[in-house]
N, C-alpha and C positions, 0 to 999 in steps of 0.2 A: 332277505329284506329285514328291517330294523324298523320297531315301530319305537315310537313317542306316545308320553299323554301327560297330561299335567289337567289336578282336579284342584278346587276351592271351592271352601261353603261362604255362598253371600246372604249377609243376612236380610235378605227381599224372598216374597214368597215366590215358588217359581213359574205363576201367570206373569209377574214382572219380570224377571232375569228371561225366562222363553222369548217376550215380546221385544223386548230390549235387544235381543243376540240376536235373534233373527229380521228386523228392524231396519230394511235397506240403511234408511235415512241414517240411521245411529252408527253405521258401519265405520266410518273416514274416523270418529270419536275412538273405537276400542282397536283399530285394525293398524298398525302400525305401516307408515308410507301408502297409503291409498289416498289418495287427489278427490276423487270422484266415484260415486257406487249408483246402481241402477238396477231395477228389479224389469227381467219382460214374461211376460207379458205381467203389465202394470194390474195393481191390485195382490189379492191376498196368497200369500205365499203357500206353493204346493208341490208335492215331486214334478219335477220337469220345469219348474221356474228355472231363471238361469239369472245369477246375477253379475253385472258386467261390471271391474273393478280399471279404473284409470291410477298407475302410477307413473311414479319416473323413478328410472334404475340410470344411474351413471349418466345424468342428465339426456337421457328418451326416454320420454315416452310411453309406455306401455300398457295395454289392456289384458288382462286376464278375463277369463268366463270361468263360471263355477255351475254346475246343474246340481238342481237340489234333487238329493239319491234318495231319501228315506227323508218322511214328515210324519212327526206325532204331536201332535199340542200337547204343548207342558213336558213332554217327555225325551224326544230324538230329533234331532237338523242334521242330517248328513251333503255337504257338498263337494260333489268332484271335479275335478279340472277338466277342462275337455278344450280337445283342438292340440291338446299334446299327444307327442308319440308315448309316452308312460304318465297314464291317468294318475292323481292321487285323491282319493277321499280322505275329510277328515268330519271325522263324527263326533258330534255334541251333546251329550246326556245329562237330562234335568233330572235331579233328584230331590222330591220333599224331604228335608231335616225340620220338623216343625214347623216353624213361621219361616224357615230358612231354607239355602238350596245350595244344592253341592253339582258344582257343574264340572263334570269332565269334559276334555279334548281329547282327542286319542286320535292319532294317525298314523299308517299304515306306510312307511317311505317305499319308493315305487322300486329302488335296486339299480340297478347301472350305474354306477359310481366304481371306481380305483377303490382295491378294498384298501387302499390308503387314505382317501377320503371317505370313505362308510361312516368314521367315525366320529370327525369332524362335520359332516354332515348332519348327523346325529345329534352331537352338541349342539349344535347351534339351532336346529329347528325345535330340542328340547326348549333350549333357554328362550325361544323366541314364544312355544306356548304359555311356556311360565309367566313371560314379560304380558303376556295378552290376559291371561284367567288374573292378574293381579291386576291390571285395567280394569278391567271388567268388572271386578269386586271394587274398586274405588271410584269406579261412576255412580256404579246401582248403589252404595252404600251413603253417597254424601247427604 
């Protein structure tokens, strides 16, 4: 298995960056191809929420579910895929830097890939964290 993770420090304290990332509403904004995002059961977020994401891949379609693993205020969001044959989590860490906050991503890739693909794989869900933690720092900073 091959993990990923890509960190940046935003400069918002991290009650706002926590609130902002895990934020149904704000999701379609920092979530790159997501249509539609939905939190059940409605109200405030907590392990076993699950949030239900509408895109389209290759003109369908599609729904992804994500079940929140671990919840810490200000601190951890972990969410995993479910309804797959190989789950993925990928976990969120807030860090105070001062006035400031250093958020990692960090995921776990599930394996079953051609170890021709492992690594392209790799790349590309790297570069896709990247693309997201620099989002996310140009939302919360404007």
């Amino acid at each position: 298995m091959a993990s990923v993770a890509s960190s940046v420090v935003i400069n918002q304290p991290v009650d706002k960056v926590f609130n902002y990332v895990t934020g149904v509403e704000n999701h379609k904004a920092w979530q790159a191809g997501i249509l539609d995002a939905k939190l059940s059961p409605p109200g405030p977020v907590a392990v076993g929420s699950i949030y239900t994401y509408t895109s389209e891949v290759m003109g369908r379609k599609m729904e992804t579910k994500l079940q929140v693993s671990a919840y810490a205020v200000n601190s951890r969001w972990n969410v995993q895929t479910t309804g797959v044959p190989r789950p993925v989590e990928t976990a969120y860490t807030f860090e105070a830097q001062g006035n400031a906050t250093r958020l990692t991503v960090a995921m776990e890739l599930s394996g079953g890939y051609p170890a021709a693909a492992e690594a392209m794989v790799k790349q590309q869900m790297q570069k896709s964290m990247d693309e997201q933690a620099q989002r996310l720092k140009q939302i919360l900073e404007k």
